[in-house]
C-alpha positions in Angstrom: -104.6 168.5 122.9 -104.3 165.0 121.3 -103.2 165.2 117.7 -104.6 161.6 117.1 -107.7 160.3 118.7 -107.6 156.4 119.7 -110.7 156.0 117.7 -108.9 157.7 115.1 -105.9 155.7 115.1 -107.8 152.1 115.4 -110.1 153.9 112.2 -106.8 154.2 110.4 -105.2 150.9 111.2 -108.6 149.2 110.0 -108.1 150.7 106.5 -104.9 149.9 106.6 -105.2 146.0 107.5 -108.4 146.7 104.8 -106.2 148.0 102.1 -103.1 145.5 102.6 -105.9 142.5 102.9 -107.2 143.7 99.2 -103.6 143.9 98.1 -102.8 140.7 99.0 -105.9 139.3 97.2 -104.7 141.2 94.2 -101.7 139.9 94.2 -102.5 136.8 94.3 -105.4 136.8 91.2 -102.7 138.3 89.0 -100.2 135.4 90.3 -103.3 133.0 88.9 -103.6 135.0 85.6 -100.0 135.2 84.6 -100.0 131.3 85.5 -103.1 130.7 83.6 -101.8 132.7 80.6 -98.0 130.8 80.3 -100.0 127.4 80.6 -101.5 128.5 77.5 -98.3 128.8 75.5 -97.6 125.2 77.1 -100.9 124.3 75.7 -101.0 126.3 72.2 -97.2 125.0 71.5 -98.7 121.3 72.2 -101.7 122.1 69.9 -99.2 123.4 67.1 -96.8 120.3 67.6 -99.8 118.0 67.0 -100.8 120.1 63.4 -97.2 119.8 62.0 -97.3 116.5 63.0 -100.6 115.6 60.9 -98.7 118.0 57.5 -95.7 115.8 58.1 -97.8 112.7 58.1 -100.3 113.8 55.6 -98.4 116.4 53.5 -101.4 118.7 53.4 -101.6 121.8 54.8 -105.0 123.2 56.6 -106.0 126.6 56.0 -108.5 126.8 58.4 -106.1 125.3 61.1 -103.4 127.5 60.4 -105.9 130.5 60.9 -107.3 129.1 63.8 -103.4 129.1 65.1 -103.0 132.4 64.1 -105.2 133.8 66.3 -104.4 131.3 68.8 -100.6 132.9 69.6 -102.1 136.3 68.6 -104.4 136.5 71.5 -102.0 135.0 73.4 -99.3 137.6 72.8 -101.8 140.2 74.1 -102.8 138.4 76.7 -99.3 138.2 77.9 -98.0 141.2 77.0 -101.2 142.9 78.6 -99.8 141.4 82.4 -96.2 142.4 81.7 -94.6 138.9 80.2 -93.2 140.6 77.5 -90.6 138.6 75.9 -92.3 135.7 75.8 -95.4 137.7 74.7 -93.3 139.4 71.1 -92.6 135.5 70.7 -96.5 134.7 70.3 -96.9 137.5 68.5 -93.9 136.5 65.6 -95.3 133.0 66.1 -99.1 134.3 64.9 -98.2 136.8 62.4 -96.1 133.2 60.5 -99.0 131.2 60.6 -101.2 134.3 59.5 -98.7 134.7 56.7 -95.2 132.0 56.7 -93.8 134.6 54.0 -94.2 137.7 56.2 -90.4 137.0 57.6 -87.4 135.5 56.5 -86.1 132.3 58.1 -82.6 134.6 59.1 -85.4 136.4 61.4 -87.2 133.7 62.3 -84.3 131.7 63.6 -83.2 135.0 65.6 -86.6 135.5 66.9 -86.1 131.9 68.5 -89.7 131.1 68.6 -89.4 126.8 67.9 -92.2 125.0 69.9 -89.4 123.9 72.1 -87.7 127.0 72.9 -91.2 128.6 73.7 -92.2 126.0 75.8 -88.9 125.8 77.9 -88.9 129.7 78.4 -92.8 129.2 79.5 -91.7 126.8 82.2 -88.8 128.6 83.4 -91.3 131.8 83.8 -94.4 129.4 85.3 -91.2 128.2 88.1 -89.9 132.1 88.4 -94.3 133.2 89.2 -94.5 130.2 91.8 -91.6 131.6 94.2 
């Protein structure tokens, strides 16, 4: 008695080149969404350096902008704590919650938390060349 038929067995190595094809493919679109959210912080750090540029230059301060920024680092806290980029994600997160309210934590904190434009940006890049390995 055959335990395994050869139609069986070529059934089962189908699903299985199926399944490891669809992981692949997975693999890869989560590769493209982790690199599609870090660009962000690239981009949203940019976008912040230009508005403290204009209140150095200016000496006015935007509410609107600075709500609009808010949300910015918010949403992209979640969005990169939601596919595992965690560090960087609590970052965004202090980073929204100061432009949402810049008396919410002390500058001791702050400084700690490590969240400057530059620092952000360079951890972003080290993750973007750590996700294209």
């Amino acid at each position: 008695m055959e335990i395994l038929s050869t139609k069986l067995l070529w059934e089962i190595l189908k699903h299985a080149r199926s399944w490891l094809t669809n992981l692949d493919r997975a693999s890869q679109a989560r590769k493209a969404q982790s690199v599609k959210a870090v660009r962000k912080v690239i981009t949203a750090s940019r976008e912040t350096a230009v508005y403290i540029r204009s209140i150095k230059d200016i000496g006015q301060h935007n509410h609107e902008t600075e709500a609009y920024l808010s949300v910015l680092w918010t949403e992209l806290g979640f969005e990169l704590q939601d596919i595992g980029i965690h560090k960087l994600a609590k970052r965004c997160q202090i980073r929204g919650k100061h432009w949402a309210d810049p008396h919410y934590y002390d500058q001791d904190f702050l400084q700690k938390a490590d969240i400057s434009l530059e620092s952000m940006e360079k951890l972003a890049n080290e993750i973007l060349v750590q996700i294209n390995r």
